[in-house]
Backbone as a printed PyTorch tensor [residue, N CA C, xyz], in Angstrom:
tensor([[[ 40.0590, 131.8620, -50.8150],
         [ 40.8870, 131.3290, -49.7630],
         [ 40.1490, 131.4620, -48.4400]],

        [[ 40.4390, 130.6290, -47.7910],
         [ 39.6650, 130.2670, -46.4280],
         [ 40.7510, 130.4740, -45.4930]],

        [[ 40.8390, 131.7120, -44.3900],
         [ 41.9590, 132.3410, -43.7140],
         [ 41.4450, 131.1880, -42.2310]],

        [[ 43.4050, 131.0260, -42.4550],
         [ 43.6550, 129.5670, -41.0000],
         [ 43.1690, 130.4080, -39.9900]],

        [[ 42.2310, 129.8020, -38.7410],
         [ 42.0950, 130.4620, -37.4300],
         [ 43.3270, 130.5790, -36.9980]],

        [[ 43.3730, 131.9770, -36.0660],
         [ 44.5560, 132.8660, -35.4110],
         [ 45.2280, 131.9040, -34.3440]],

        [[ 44.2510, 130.8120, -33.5830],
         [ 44.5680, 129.9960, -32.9730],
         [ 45.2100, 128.6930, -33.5080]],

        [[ 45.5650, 128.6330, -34.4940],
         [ 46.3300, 128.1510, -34.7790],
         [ 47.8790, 127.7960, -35.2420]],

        [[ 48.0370, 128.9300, -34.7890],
         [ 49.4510, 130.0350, -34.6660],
         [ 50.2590, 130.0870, -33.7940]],

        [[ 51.4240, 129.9300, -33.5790],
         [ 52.1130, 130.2670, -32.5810],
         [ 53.1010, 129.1920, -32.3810]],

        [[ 53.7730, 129.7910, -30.7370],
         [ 54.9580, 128.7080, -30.5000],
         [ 54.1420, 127.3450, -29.7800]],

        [[ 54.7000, 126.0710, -30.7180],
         [ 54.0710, 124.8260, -30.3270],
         [ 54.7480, 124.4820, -28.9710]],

        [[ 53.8400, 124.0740, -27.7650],
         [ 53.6450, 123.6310, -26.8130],
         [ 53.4770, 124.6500, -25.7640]],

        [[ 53.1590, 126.0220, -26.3340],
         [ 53.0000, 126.8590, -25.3880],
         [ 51.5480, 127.1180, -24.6650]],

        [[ 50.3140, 126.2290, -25.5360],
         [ 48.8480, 126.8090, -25.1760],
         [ 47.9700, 125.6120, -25.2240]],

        [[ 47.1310, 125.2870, -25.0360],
         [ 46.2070, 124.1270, -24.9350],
         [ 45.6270, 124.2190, -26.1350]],

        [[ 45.5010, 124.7240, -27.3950],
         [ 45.3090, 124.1700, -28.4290],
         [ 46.7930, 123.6160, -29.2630]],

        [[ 46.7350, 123.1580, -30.1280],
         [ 47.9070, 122.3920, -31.2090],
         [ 47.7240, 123.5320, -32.2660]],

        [[ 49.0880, 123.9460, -32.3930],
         [ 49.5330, 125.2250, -33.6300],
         [ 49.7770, 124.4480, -34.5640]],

        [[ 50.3990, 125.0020, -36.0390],
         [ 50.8370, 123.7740, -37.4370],
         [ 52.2840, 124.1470, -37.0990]],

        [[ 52.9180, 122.9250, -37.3130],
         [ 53.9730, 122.7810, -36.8870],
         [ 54.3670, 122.9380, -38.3760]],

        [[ 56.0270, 123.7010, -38.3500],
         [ 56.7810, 124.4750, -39.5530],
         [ 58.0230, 123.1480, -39.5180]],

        [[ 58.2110, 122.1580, -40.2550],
         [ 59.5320, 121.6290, -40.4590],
         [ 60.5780, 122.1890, -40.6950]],

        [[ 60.6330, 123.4050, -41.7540],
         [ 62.1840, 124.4220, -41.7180],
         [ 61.4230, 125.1800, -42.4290]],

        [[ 62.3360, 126.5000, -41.9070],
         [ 62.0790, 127.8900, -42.9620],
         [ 63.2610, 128.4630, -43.0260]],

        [[ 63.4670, 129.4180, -44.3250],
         [ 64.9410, 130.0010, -44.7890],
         [ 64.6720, 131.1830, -43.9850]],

        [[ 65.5870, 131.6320, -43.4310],
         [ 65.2090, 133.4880, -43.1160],
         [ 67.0390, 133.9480, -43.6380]],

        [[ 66.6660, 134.9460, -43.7930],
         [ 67.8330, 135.6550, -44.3660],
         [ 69.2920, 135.3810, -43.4780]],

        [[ 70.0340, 135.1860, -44.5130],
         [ 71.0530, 134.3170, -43.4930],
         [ 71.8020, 133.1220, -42.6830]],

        [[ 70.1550, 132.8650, -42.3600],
         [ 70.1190, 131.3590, -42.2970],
         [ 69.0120, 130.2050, -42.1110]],

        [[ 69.0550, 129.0450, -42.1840],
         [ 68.1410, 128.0690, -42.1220],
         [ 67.7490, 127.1210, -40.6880]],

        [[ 66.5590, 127.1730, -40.7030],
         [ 66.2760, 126.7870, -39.4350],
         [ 65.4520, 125.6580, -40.1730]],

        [[ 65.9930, 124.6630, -39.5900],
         [ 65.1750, 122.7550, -39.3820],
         [ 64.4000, 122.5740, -38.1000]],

        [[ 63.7600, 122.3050, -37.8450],
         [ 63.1350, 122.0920, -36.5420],
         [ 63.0440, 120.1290, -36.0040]],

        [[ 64.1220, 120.1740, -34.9430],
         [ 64.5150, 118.5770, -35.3880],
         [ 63.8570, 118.1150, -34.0130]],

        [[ 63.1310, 118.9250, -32.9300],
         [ 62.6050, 118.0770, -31.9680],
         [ 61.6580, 118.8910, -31.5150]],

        [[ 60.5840, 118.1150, -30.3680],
         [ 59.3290, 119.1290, -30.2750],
         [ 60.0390, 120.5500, -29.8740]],

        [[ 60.6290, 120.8330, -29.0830],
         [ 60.3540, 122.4770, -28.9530],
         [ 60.7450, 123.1940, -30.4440]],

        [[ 59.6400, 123.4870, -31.0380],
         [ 59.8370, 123.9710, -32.1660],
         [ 60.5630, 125.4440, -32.2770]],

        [[ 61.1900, 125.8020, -33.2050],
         [ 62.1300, 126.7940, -33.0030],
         [ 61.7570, 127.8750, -33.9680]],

        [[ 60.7240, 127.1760, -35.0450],
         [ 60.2490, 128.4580, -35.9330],
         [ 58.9240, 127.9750, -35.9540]],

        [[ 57.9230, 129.2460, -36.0950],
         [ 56.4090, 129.0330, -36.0740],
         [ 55.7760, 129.9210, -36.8180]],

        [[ 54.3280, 129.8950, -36.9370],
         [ 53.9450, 130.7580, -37.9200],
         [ 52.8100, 131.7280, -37.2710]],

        [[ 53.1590, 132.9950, -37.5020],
         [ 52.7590, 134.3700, -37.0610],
         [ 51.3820, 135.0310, -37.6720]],

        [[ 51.4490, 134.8640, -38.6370],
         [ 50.1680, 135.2320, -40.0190],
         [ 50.2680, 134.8360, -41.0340]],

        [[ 49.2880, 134.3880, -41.7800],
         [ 48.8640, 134.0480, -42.7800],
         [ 48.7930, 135.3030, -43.7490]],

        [[ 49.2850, 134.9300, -45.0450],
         [ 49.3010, 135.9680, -46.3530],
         [ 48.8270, 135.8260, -47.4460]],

        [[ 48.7790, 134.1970, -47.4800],
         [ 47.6450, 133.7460, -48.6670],
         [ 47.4310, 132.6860, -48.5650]],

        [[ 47.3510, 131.3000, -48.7150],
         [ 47.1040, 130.0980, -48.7590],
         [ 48.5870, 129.4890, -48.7090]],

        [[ 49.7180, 129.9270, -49.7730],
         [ 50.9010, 129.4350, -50.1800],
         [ 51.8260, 130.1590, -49.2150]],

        [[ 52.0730, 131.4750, -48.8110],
         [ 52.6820, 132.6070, -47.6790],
         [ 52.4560, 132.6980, -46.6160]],

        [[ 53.6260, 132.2870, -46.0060],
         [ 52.9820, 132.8290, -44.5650],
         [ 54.4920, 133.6210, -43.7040]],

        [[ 54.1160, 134.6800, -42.8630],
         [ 55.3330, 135.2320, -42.1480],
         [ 55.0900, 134.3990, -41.0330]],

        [[ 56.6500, 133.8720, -41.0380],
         [ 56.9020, 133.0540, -39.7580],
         [ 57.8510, 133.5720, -38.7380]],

        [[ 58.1390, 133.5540, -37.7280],
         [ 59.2630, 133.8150, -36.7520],
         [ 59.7960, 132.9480, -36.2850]],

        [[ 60.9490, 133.1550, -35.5880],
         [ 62.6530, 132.1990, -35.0960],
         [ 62.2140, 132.4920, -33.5220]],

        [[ 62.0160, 131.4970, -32.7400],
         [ 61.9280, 131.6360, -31.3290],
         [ 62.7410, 132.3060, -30.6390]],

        [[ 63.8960, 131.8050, -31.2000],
         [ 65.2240, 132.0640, -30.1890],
         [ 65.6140, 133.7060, -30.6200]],

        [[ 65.4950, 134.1630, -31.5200],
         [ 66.1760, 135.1290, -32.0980],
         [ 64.8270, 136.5250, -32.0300]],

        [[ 64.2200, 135.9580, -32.2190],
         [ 63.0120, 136.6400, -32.8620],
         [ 63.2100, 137.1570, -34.4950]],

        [[ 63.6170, 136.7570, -35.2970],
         [ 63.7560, 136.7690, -36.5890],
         [ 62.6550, 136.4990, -37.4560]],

        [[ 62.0950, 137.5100, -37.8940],
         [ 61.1430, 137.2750, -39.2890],
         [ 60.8710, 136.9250, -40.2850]],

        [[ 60.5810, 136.1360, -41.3730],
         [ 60.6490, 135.6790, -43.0500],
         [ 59.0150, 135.8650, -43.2490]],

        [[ 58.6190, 136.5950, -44.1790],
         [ 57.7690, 135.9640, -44.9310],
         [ 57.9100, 134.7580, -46.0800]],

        [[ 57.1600, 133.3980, -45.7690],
         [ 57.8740, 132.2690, -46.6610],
         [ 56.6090, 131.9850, -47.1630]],

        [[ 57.2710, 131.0390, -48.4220],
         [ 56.4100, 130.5860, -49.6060],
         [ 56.5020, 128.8620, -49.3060]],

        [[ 55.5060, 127.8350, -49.2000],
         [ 55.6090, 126.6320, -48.9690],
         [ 56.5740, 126.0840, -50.2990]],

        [[ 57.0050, 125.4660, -50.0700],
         [ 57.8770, 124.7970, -51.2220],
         [ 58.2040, 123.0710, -50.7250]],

        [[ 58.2060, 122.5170, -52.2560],
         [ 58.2220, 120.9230, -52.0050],
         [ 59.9820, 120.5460, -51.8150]],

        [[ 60.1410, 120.0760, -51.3040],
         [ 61.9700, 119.9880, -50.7760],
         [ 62.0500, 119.2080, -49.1810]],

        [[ 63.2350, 118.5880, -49.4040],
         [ 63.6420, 117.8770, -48.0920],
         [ 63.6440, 118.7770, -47.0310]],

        [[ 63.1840, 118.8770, -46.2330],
         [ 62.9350, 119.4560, -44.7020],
         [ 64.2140, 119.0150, -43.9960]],

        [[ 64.7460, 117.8610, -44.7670],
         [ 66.1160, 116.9910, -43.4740],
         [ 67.4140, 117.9860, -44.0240]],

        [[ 67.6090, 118.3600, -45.1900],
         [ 68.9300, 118.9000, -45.7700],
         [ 68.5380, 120.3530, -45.5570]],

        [[ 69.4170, 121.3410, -44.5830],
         [ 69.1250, 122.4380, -43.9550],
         [ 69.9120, 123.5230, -45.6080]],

        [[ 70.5540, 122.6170, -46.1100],
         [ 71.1590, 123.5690, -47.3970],
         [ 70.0990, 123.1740, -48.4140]],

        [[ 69.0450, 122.9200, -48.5380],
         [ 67.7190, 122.7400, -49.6720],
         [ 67.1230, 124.0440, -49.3730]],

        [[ 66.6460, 124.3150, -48.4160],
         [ 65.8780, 125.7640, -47.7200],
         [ 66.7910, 126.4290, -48.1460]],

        [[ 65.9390, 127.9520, -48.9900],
         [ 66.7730, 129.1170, -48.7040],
         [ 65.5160, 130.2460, -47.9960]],

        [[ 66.4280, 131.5140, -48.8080],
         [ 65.3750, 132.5280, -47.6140],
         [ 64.2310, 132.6310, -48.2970]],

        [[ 62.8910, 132.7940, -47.3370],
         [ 61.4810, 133.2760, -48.5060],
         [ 61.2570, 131.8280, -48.4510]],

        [[ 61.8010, 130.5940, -48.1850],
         [ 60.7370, 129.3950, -48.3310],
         [ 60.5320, 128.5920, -46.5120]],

        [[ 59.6500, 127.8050, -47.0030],
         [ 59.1190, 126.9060, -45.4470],
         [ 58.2850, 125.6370, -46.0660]],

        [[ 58.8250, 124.6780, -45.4530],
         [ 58.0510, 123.4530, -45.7990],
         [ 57.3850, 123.1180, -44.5360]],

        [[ 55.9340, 123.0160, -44.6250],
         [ 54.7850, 122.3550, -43.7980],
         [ 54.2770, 120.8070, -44.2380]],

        [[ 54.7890, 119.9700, -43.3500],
         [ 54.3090, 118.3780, -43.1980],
         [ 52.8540, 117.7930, -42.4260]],

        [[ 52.1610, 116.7100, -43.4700],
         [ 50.8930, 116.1040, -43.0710],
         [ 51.3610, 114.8750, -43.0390]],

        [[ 50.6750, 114.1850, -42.3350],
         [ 50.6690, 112.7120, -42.1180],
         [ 49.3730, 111.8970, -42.9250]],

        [[ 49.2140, 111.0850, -43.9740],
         [ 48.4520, 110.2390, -44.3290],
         [ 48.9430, 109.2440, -43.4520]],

        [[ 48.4520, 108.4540, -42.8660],
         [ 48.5280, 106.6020, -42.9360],
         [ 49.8770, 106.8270, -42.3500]],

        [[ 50.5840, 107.3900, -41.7060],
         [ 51.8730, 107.7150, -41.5090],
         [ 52.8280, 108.0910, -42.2550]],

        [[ 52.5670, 108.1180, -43.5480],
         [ 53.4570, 108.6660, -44.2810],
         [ 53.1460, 110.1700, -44.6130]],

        [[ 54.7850, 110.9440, -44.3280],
         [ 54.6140, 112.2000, -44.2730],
         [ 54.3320, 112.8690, -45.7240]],

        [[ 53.6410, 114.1920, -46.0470],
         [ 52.8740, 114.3580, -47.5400],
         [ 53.7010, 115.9450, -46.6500]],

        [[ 54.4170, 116.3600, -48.2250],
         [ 54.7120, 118.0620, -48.3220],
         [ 53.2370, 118.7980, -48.6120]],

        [[ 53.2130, 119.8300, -47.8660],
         [ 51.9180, 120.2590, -48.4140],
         [ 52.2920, 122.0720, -49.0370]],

        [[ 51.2810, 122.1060, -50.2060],
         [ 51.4010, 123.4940, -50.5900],
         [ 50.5340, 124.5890, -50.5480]],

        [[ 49.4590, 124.4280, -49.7160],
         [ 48.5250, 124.8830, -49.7200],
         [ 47.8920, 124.3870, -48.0700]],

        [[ 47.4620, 125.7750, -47.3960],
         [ 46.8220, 125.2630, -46.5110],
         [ 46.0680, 126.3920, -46.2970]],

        [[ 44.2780, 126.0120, -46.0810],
         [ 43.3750, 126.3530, -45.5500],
         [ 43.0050, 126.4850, -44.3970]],

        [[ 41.6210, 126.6090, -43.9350],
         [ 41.2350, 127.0180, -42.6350],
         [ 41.0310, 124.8010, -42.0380]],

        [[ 40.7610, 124.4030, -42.3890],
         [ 40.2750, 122.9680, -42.6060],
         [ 40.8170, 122.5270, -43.5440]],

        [[ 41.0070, 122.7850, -44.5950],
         [ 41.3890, 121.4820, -46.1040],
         [ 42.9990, 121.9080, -46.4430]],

        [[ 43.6010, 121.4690, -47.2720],
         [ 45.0470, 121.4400, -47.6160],
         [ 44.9750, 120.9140, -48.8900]],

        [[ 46.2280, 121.2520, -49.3960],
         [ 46.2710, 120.4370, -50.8850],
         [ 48.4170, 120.1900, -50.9460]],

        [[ 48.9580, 119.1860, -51.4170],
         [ 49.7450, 118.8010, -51.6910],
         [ 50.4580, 119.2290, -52.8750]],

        [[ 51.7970, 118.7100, -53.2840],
         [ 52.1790, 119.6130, -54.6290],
         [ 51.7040, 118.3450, -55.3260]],

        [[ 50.6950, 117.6550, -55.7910],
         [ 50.5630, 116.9060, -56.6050],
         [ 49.0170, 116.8520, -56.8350]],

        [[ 48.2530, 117.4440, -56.1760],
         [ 47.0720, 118.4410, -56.8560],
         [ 45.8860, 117.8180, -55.4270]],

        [[ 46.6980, 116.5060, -54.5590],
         [ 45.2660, 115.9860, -53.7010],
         [ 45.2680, 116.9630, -52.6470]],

        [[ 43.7050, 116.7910, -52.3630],
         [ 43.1550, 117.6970, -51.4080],
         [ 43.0750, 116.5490, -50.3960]],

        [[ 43.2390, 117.2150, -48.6040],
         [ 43.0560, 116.3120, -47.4260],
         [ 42.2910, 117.9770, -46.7630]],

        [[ 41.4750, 116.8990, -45.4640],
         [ 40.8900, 117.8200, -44.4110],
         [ 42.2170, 117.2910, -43.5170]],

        [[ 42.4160, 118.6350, -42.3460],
         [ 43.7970, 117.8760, -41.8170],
         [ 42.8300, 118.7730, -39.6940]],

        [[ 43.3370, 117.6550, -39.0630],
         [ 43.2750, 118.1850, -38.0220],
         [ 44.9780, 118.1860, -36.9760]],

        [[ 44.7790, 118.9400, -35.9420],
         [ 46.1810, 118.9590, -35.6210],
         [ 46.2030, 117.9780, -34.1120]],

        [[ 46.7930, 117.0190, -34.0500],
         [ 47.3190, 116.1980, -32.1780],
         [ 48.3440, 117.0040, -32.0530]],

        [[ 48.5240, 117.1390, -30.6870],
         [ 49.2960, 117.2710, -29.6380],
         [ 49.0900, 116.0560, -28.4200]],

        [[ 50.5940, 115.1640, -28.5540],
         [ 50.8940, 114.4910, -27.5850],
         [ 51.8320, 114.6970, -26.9040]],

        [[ 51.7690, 115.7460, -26.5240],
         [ 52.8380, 116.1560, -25.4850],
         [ 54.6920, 116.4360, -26.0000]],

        [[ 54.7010, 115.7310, -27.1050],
         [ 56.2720, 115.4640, -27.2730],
         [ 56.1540, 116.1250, -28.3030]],

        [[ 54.5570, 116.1350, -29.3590],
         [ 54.6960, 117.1350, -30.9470],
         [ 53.9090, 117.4090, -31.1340]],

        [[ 53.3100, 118.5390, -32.3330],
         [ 52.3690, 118.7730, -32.9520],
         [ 52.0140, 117.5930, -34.1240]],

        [[ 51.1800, 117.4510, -34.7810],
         [ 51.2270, 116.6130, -35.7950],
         [ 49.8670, 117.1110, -36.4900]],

        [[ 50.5000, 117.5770, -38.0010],
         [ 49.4300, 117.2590, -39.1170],
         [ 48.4560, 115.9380, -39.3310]],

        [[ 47.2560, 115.5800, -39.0790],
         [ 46.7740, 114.1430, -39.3080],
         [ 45.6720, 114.6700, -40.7810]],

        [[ 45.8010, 114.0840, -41.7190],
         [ 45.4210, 114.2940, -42.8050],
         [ 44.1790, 113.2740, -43.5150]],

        [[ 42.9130, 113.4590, -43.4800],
         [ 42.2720, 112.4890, -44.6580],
         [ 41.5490, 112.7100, -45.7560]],

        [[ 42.2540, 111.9110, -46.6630],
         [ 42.0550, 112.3310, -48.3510],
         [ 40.5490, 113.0440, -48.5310]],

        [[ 40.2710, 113.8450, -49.0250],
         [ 38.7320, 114.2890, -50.0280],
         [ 38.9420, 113.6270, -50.8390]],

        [[ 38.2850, 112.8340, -51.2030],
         [ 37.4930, 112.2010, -52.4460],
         [ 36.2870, 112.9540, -52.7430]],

        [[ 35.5710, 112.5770, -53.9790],
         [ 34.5660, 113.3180, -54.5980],
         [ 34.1100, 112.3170, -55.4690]]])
């Protein structure tokens, strides 16, 4: 495993680099969706490729979560212990289950190199396929 730079961490729109933006994570209790740029949950450290402990802005609330493939829009799909992270191919959004320092992999086995934009309003996964 190839550990994500530290700078890539944190609350999105707070620093002049672009963090990975968290679509929802379960934390005990309850579920957080993240439905506009000020993102409301972010990710703190990395634990393996698939884990990561994330925190609740508002609350300061902790989860260590596991990526999981599931609707990000239905806040009752998330429970506690999971977080879904979104890439963009071609504009269409790809669940991802795996993320590296540079490369990613999807729940359906493809690998992308992904870099992160910030336009002011979001973070955004931009994703392009590895072929071999």
């Amino acid at each position: 495993m190839s550990r994500i730079t530290k700078r890539k961490f944190g609350v999105l729109g707070n620093d002049t680099y672009p963090h990975i933006p968290v679509e929802a994570a379960g934390f005990a209790g309850k579920n957080q969706i993240t439905e506009d740029a000020t993102t409301d949950v972010y990710i703190v450290k990395q634990k393996s490729a698939r884990r990561f402990k994330v925190q609740h802005a508002e609350d300061g609330d902790t989860a260590v979560c596991k990526l999981v493939d599931k609707s990000y829009n239905d806040s009752s799909a998330i429970v506690a212990g999971e977080m879904v992270v979104v890439g963009y191919l071609n504009g269409q959004a790809i669940t991802l289950r795996k993320i590296n320092n540079r490369t990613c992999a999807d729940f359906n086995g493809n690998r992308y190199k992904y870099t992160l934009t910030d336009d002011s309003s979001t973070t955004l996964m931009i994703l392009t396929a590895i072929t071999y």
